[in-house]
KOLRO-970866 format. One record per residue (C-alpha): residue in three letters; z, y, x. Coordinates in steps of 0.2 Angstrom, whole numbers, plus 5000, padded with zeros to 4 digits. Each point is the difference from the previous one (the first is absolute). Layout:
! residues N
ALAZYX ...
//
This chain:
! residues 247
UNK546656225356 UNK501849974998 UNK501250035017 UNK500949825009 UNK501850004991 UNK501150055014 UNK500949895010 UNK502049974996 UNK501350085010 UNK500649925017 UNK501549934994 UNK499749934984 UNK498549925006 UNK501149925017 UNK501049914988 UNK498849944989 UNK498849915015 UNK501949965007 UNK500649894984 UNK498349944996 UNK500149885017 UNK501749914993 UNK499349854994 UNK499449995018 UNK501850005009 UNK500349804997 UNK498649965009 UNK500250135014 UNK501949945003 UNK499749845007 UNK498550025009 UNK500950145009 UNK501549905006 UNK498949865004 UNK499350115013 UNK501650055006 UNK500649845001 UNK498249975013 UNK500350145009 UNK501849965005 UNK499449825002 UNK498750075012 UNK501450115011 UNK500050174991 UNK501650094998 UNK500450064984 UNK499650185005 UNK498349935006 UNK499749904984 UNK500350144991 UNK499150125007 UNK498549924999 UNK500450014980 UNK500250195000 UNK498550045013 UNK498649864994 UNK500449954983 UNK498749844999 UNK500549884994 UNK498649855007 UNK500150125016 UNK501750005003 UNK500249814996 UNK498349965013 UNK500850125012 UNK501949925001 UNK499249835002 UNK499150075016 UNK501450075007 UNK500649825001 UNK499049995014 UNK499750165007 UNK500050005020 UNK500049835001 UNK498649895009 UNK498749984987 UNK500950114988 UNK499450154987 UNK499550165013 UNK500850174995 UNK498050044993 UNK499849834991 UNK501250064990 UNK499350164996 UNK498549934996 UNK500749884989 UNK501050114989 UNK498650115000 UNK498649864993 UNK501549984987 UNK500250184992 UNK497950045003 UNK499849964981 UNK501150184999 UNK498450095004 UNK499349974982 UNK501550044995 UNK500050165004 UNK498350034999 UNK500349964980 UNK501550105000 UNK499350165006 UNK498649994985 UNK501450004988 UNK501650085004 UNK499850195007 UNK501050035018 UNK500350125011 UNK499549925019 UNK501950045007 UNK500349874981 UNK498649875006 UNK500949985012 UNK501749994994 UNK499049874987 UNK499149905011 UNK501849945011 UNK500849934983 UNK498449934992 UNK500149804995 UNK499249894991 UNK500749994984 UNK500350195001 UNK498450025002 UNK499549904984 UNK501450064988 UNK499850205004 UNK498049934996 UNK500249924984 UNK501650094993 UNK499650165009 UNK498550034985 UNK501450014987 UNK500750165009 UNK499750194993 UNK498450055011 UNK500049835009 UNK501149945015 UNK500450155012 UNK501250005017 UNK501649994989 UNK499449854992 UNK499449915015 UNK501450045013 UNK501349924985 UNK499049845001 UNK499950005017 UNK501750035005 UNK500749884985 UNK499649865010 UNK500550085017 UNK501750034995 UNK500249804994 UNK499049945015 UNK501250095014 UNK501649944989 UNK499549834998 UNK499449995019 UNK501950065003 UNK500549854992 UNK499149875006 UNK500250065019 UNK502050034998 UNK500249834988 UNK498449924998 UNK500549825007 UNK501049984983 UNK498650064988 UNK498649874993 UNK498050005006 UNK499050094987 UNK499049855000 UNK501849924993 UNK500050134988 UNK498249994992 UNK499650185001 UNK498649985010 UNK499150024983 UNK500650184996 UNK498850125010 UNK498449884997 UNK500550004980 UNK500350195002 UNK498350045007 UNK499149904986 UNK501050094987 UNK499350145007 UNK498349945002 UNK499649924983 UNK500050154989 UNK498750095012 UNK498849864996 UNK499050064987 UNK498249984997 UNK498849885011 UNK499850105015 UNK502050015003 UNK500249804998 UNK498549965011 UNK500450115013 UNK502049924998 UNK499349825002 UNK498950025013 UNK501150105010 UNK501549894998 UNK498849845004 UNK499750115015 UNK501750035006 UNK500549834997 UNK498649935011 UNK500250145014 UNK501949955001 UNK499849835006 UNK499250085018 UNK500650164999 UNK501950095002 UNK500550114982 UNK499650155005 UNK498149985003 UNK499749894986 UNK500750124987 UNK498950165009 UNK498349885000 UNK500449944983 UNK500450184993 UNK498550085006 UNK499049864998 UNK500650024979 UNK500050185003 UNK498150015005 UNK499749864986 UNK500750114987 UNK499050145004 UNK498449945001 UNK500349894985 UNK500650184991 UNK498550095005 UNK498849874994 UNK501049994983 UNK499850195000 UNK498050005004 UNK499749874988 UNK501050114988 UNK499150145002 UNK498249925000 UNK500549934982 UNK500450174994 
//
C-alpha cells in the first residue's frame, strides 16, 4: 500500500491558494464598495464600516446587516437580535462548508478555527476543485492563501467605497454581477461526471431554485446541499450494490 504524498510546505502552498483566487478580485471589488457605500448610507462611520469587513467578512451578511442598521432603534425598526438572526440564516450554508472541509484538508483544532473565520464561498469551491491538483491534496497552507486572497481585497475595497464610494459606479452599472455565479459553474462542470453526479446537480439546483422563492440564501443552500448530499449517497450505494450483485 503506497503512503498519501506529503503535503507542500506552509508557504509555498499559502501562495499558491492566494494567486489561485485572482480571477475572483473584479467581482469582489465592487460588491465591496457597494457595501460601503450602504453602510455609510445607513449612518456607519468609516471605522464602523470598516470593521465590520475585518471582523465579519460576509459579504450577503454584511450587506443585509447595513440595510438594518438603517432602521435600528427606531419605531418598527430592525431589533439588535433581528439582526443577528439575519446574518446568521445568511452564513448557515457555512456549516456544509466546513463539514466538507474537514473531510478533505487535515487541521489542527487551534487551524479549524483560524479556517472557519476567513471561509467564503468562492474560497470554499476553488481550494475544492483546484485544491486536488496540489502534492498530497489541499493542506492549511493552501486553504489559508485562498481564504485570505479575498480578505485582503474585500477590506481594501470596503476602504474605498466608505472613504469615496459616492463617486464610484453600482456593480449592477458595471455588469459583474455575473463573475462569482460564472465562477462557481466553472468550478462545477468538470465534477459532473457520470449520471449519478448530473442528476444529483439537477435535482438539487431545481431544488434550491424552488426553495429560494420562500426561503432567505442561507437555508436554501443548507436544505438543498444535504438534500443533494443524501441523494448522492443513496444513489452511490445502490450503484455500488447493483455493482457487486453483477459481479
Amino acid at each position: 500500500m503506497l503512503a498519501p504524498a506529503p503535503l507542500s510546505p506552509f508557504w509555498p502552498a499559502f501562495w499558491r491558494g492566494f494567486r489561485v483566487m485572482t480571477p475572483l478580485w473584479l467581482g469582489m471589488v465592487p460588491f465591496a464598495a457597494a457595501y460601503a457605500v450602504t453602510a455609510r448610507a445607513s449612518g456607519l462611520s468609516v471605522w464602523e464600516t470598516q470593521l465590520m469587513s475585518l471582523t465579519v467578512f460576509a459579504g450577503a451578511s454584511q450587506f443585509a446587516a447595513a440595510g438594518l442598521f438603517a432602521g435600528y432603534g427606531a419605531v418598527g425598526g430592525a431589533s439588535a437580535l433581528g439582526i443577528v438572526a439575519t446574518t446568521a440564516l445568511l452564513n448557515v450554508r457555512h456549516l456544509l462548508y466546513g463539514l466538507s472541509l474537514s473531510r478533505q484538508v487535515p487541521l489542527t483544532r487551534p487551524q479549524r478555527l483560524l479556517a472557519a473565520q476567513f471561509l467564503t464561498d468562492e474560497a470554499y469551491g476553488m481550494v475544492t476543485v483546484r485544491g486536488q491538483d496540489e502534492p498530497g491534496g489541499p493542506g492549511f497552507g493552501y486553504l489559508l492563501g485562498a481564504e485570505l486572497s479575498l480578505y485582503v481585497v474585500w477590506n481594501a475595497a470596503t476602504l474605498l467605497g466608505a472613504v469615496g464610494g459616492a463617486v464610484l459606479p453600482s456593480p449592477e452599472a458595471l455588469g459583474v454581477g455575473v463573475i462569482f455565479p460564472l465562477a462557481f459553474l466553472g468550478l462545477l462542470v468538470p465534477m459532473l461526471r457520470g449520471r449519478v453526479t448530473v442528476l444529483v446537480a439537477l435535482v438539487s439546483g431545481l431544488a434550491a431554485w424552488g426553495l429560494s422563492r420562500v426561503l432567505p440564501g442561507g437555508v436554501v443552500v443548507l436544505l438543498a446541499g444535504v438534500g443533494g448530499a443524501l441523494l448522492g449517497a443513496g444513489l452511490s450505494g445502490r450503484t455500488s450494490v447493483g455493482r457487486e450483485a453483477g459481479a
